[in-house]
C-alpha positions as a Markdown table, in Angstrom:
| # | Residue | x | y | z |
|---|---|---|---|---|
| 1 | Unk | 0.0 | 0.0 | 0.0 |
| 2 | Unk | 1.0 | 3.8 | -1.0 |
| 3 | Unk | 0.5 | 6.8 | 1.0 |
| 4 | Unk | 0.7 | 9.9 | -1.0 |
| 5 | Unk | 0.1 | 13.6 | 0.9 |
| 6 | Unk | -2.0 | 15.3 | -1.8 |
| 7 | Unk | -2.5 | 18.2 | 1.1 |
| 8 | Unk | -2.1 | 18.6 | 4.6 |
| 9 | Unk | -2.7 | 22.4 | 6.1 |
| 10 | Unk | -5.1 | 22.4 | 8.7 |
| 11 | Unk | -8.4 | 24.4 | 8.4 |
| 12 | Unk | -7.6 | 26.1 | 5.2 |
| 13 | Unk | -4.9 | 25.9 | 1.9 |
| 14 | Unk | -1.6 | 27.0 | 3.1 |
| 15 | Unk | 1.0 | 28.7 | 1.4 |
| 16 | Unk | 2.7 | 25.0 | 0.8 |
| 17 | Unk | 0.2 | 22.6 | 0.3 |
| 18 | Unk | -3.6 | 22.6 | -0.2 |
| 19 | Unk | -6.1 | 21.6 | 2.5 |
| 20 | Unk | -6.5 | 17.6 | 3.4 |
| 21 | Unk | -6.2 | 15.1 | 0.9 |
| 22 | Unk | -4.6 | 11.4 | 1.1 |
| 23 | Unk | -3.8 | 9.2 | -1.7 |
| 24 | Unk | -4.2 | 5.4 | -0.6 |
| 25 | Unk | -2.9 | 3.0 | -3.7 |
| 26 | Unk | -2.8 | -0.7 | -3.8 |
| 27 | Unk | -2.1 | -3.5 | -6.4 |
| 28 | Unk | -4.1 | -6.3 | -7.0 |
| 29 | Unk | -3.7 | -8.6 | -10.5 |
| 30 | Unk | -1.7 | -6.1 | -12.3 |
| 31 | Unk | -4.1 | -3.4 | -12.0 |
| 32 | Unk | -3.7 | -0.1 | -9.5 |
| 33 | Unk | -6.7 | 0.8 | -7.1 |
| 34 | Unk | -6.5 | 4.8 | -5.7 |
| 35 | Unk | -8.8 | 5.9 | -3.2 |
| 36 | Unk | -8.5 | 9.5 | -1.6 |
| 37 | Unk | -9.3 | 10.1 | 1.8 |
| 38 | Unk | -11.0 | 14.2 | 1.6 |
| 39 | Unk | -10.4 | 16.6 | -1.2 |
| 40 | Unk | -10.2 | 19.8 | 0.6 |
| 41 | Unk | -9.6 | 23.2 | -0.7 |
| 42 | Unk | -7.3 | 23.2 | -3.5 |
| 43 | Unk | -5.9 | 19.5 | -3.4 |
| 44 | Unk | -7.6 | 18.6 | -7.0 |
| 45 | Unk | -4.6 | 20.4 | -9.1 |
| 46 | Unk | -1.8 | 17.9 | -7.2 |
| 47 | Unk | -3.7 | 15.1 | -7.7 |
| 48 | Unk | -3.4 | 15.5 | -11.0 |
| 49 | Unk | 0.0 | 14.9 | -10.9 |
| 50 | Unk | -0.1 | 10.9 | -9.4 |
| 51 | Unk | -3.3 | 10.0 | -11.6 |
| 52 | Unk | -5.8 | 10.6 | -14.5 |
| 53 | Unk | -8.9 | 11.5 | -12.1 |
| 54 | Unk | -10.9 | 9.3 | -14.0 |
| 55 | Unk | -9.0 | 6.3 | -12.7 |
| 56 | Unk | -10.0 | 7.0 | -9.5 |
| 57 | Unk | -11.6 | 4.3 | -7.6 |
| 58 | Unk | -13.4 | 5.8 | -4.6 |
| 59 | Unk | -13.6 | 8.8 | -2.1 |
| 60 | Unk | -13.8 | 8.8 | 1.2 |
| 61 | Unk | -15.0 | 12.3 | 3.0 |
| 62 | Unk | -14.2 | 12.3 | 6.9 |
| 63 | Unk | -16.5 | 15.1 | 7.4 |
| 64 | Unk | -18.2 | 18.2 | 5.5 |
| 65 | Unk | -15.9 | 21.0 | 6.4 |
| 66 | Unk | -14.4 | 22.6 | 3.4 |
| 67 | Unk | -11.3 | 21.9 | 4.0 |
| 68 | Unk | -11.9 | 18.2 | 3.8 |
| 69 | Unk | -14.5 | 18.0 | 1.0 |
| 70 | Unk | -14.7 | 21.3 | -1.1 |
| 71 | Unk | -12.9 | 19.7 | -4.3 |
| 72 | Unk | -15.4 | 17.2 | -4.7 |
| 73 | Unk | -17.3 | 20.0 | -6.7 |
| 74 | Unk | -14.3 | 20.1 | -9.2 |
| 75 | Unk | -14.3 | 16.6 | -9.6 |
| 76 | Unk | -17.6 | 16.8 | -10.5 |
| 77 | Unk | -16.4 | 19.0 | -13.5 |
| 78 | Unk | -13.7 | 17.1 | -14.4 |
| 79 | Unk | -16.5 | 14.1 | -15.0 |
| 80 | Unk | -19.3 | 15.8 | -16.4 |
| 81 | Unk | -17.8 | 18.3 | -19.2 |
| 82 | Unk | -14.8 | 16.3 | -20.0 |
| 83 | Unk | -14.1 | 17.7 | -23.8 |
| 84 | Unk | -14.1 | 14.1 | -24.8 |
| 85 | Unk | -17.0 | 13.2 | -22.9 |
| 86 | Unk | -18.4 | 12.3 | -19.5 |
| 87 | Unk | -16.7 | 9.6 | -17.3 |
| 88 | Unk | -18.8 | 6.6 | -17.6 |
| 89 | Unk | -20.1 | 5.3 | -14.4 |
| 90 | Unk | -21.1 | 7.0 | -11.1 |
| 91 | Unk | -17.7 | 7.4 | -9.1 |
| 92 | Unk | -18.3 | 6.5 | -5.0 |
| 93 | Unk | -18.4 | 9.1 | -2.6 |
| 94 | Unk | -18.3 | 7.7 | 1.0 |
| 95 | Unk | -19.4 | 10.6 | 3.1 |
| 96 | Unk | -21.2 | 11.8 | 5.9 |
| 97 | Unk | -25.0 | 12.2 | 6.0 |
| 98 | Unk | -26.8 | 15.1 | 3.9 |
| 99 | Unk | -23.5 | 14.9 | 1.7 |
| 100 | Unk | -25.1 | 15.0 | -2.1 |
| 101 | Unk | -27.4 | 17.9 | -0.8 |
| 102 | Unk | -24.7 | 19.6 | 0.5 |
| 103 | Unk | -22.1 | 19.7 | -2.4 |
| 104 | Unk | -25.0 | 20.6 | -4.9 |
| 105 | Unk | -25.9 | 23.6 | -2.7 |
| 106 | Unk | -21.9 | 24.6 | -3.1 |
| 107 | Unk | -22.1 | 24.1 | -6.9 |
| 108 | Unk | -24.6 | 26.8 | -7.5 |
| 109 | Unk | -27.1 | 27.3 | -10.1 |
| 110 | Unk | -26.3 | 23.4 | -10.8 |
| 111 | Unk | -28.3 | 21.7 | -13.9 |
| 112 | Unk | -30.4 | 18.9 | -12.9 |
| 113 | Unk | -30.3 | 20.2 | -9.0 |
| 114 | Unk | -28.1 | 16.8 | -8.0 |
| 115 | Unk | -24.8 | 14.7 | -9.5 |
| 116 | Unk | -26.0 | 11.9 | -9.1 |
| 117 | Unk | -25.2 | 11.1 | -12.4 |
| 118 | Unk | -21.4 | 11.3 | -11.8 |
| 119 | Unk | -21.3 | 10.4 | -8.0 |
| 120 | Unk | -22.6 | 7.4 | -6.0 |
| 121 | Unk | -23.3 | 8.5 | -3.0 |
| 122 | Unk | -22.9 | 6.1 | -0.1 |
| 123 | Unk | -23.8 | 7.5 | 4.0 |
| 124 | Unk | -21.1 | 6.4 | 6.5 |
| 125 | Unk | -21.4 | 5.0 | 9.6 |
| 126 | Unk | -19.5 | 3.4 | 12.7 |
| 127 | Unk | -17.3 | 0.7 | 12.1 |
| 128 | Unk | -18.6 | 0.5 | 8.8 |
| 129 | Unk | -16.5 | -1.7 | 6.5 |
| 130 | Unk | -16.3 | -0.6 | 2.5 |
| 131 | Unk | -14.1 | -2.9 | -0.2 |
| 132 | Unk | -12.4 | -1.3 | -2.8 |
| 133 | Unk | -10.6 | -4.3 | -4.5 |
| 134 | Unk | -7.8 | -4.8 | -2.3 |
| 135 | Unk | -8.1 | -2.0 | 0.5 |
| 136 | Unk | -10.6 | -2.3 | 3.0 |
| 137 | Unk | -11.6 | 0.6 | 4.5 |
| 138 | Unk | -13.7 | 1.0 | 8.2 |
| 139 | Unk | -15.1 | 3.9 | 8.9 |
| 140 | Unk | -15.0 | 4.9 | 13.1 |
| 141 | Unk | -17.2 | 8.0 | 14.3 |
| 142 | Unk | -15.0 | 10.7 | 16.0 |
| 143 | Unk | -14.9 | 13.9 | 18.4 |
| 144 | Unk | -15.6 | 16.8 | 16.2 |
| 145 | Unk | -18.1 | 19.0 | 16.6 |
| 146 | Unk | -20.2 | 17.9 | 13.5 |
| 147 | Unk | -20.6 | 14.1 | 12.3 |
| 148 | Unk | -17.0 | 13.1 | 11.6 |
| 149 | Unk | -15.2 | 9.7 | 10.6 |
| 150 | Unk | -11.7 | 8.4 | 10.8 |
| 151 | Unk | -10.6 | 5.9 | 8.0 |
| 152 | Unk | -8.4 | 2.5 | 9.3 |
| 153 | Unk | -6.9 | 1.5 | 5.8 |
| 154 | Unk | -6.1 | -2.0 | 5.4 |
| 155 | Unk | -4.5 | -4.5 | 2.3 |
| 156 | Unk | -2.0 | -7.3 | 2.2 |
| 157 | Unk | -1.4 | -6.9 | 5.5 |
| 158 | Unk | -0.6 | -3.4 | 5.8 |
| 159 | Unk | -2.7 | -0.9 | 8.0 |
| 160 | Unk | -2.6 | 2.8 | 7.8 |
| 161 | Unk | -4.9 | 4.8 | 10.4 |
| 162 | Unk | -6.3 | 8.4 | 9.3 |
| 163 | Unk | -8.0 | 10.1 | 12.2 |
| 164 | Unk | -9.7 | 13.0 | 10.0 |
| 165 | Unk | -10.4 | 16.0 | 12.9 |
| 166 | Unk | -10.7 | 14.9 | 15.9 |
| 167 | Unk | -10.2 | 15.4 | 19.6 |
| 168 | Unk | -9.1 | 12.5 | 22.4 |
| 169 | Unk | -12.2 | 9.6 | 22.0 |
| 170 | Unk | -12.7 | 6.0 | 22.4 |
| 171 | Unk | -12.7 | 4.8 | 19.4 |
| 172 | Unk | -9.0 | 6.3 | 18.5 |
| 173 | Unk | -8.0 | 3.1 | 19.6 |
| 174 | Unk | -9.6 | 0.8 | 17.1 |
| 175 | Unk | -8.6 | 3.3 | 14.5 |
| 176 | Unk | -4.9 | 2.9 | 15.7 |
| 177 | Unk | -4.2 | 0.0 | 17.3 |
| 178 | Unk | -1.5 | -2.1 | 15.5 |
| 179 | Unk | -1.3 | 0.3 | 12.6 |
| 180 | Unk | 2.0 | 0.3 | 10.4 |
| 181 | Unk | 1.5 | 4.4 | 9.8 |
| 182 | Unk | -1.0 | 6.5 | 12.0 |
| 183 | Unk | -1.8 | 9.7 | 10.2 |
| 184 | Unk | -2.7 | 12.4 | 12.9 |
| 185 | Unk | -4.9 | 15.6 | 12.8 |
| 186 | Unk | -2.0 | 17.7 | 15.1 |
| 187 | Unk | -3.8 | 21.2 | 14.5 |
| 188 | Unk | -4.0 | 22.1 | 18.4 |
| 189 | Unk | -1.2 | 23.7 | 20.4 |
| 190 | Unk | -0.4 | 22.5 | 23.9 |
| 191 | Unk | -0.9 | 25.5 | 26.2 |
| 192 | Unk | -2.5 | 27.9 | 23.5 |
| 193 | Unk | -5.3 | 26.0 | 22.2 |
| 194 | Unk | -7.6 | 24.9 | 25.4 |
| 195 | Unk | -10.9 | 24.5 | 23.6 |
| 196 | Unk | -11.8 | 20.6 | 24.1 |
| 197 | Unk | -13.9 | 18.2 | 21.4 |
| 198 | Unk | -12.6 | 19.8 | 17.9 |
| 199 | Unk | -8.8 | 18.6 | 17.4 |
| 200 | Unk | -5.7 | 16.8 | 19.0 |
| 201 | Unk | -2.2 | 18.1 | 19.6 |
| 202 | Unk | 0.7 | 16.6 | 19.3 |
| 203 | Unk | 1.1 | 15.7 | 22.5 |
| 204 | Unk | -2.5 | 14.2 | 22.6 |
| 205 | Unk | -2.3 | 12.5 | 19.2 |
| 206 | Unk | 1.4 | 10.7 | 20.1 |
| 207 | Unk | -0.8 | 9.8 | 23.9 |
| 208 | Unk | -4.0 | 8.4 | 21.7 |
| 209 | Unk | -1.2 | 6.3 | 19.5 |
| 210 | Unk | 0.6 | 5.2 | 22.7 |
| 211 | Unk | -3.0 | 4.3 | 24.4 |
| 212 | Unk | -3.5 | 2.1 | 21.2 |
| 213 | Unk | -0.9 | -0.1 | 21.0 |
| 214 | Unk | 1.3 | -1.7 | 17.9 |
| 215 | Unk | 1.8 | 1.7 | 16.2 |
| 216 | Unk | 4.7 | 1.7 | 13.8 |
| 217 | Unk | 4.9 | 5.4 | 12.6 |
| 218 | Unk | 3.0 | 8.6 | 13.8 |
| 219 | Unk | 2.4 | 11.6 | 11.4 |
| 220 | Unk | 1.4 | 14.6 | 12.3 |
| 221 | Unk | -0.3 | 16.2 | 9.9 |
| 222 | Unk | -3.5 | 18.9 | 9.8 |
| 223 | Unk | -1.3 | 21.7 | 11.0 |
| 224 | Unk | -1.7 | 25.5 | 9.7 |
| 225 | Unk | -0.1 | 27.5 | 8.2 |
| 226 | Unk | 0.2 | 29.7 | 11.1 |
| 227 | Unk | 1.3 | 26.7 | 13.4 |
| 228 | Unk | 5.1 | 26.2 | 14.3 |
| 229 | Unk | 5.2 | 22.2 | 12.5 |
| 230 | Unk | 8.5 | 21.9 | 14.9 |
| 231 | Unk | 6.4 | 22.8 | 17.4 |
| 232 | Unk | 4.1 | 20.0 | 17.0 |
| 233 | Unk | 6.7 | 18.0 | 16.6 |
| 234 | Unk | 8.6 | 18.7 | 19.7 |
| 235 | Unk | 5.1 | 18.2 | 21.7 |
| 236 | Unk | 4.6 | 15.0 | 19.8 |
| 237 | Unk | 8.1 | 13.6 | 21.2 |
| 238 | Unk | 7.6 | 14.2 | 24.5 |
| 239 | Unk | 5.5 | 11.3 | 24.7 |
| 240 | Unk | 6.1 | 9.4 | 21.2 |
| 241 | Unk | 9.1 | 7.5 | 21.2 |
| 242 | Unk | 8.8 | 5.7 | 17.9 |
| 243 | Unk | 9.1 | 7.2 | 14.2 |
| 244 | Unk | 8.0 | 10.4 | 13.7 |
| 245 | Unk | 7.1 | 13.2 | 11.4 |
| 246 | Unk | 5.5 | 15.7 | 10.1 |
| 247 | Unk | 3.6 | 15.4 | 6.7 |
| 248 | Unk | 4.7 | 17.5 | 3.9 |
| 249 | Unk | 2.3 | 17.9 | 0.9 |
| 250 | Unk | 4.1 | 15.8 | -2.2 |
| 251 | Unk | 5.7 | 13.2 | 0.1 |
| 252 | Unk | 4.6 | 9.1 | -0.2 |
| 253 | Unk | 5.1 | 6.0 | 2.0 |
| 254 | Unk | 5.4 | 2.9 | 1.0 |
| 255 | Unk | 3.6 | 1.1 | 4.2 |
């Protein structure tokens, strides 16, 4: 399995790398399966430069904050008035309740008032279990202030853990537990950030990954642009002991 950081500034596009967007990749028979996990604010241009969109097998949309789902109304575009016509087939969109009402409503003044005609869309819920040829993908509910999902990634053995936004909850450690790579929302700073129940720190996200158990690799990622990513870091190592970094927009792990 490939991780590739499509974007990872918290809350809004930084001035190095769009909002939140993960490229999961996996062979099976010869053939490549990509699923992202969120398309937030500006993250549809780099894709662009690891696939044709139309080969894209799935999406996956922790939650319906821009910054985590905006793009899906480009990739909309990109099926519908493609100059050598539509992409066949309706593309899956894994995403939180309300979701197809919600991105028509951002594409304004759209057509036939829906797209379902490009998108499948499919409601999450808790410990959920979706296949997408070889990755299996379980959905777990997190601490966020609106309905929110963290994505445990699994294929051939390999497990990667994506916590979307979220604060210190219960089910952080089925997300994480035993996970090769644990990918971290870290947008919270110890000591200046003391609202509870909308994001981790480093410190709390390296705790949640120690709580869990089995964790090969934490990285923090979610932090903005106005955030100190050494900072994070440093937080994240007082209590993490194992491999660490921060996630840079561009990077890929082979996990």
């Amino acid at each position: 399995m490939k991780l590739t950081i499509i974007g990872c500034s918290g809350s809004f596009a930084g001035p190095d790398s769009p909002a939140s967007s993960y490229l999961v990749q996996a062979e099976q028979n010869g053939r490549t399966w990509s699923i992202v996990l969120d398309l937030g604010n500006g993250a549809l241009g780099p894709l662009q430069r690891h696939l044709d969109l139309a080969d894209l097998d799935a999406v996956f949309i922790s939650h319906l904050h821009p910054d985590h789902c905006v793009d899906v109304c480009g990739l909309y575009v990109t099926r519908k008035y493609r100059p050598g016509g539509p992409v066949e087939g309706q593309l899956p969109i894994h995403a939180p309740r309300d979701a197809e009402q919600r991105f028509a409503l951002m594409y304004h003044g759209l057509e036939h008032a829906t797209m379902t005609h490009e998108f499948r869309f499919d409601e999450l819920a808790d410990a959920q279990v979706t296949k997408v040829g070889p990755l299996v993908v379980t959905a777990y509910r997190v601490n966020h202030p609106v309905e929110a999902y963290g994505f445990r990634v699994e294929a051939d053995g390999a497990v990667l853990a994506y916590t979307g936004d979220t604060d210190a909850c219960p089910n952080l450690r089925p997300l994480m537990t035993g996970a090769d790579l644990v990918l971290a929302d870290s947008a919270f700073v110890d000591g200046r950030d003391d609202t509870t129940g909308i994001h981790l720190s480093g410190s709390r996200a390296a705790q949640a990954a120690v709580d869990a158990g089995g964790v090969g690799r934490l990285l923090l990622t979610h932090i903005p642009a106005w955030n100190d990513p050494e900072v994070c870091r440093a937080q994240a190592a007082a209590v993490w002991s194992g491999p660490l970094d921060v996630a840079v927009a561009g990077r890929s792990y082979d996990i």
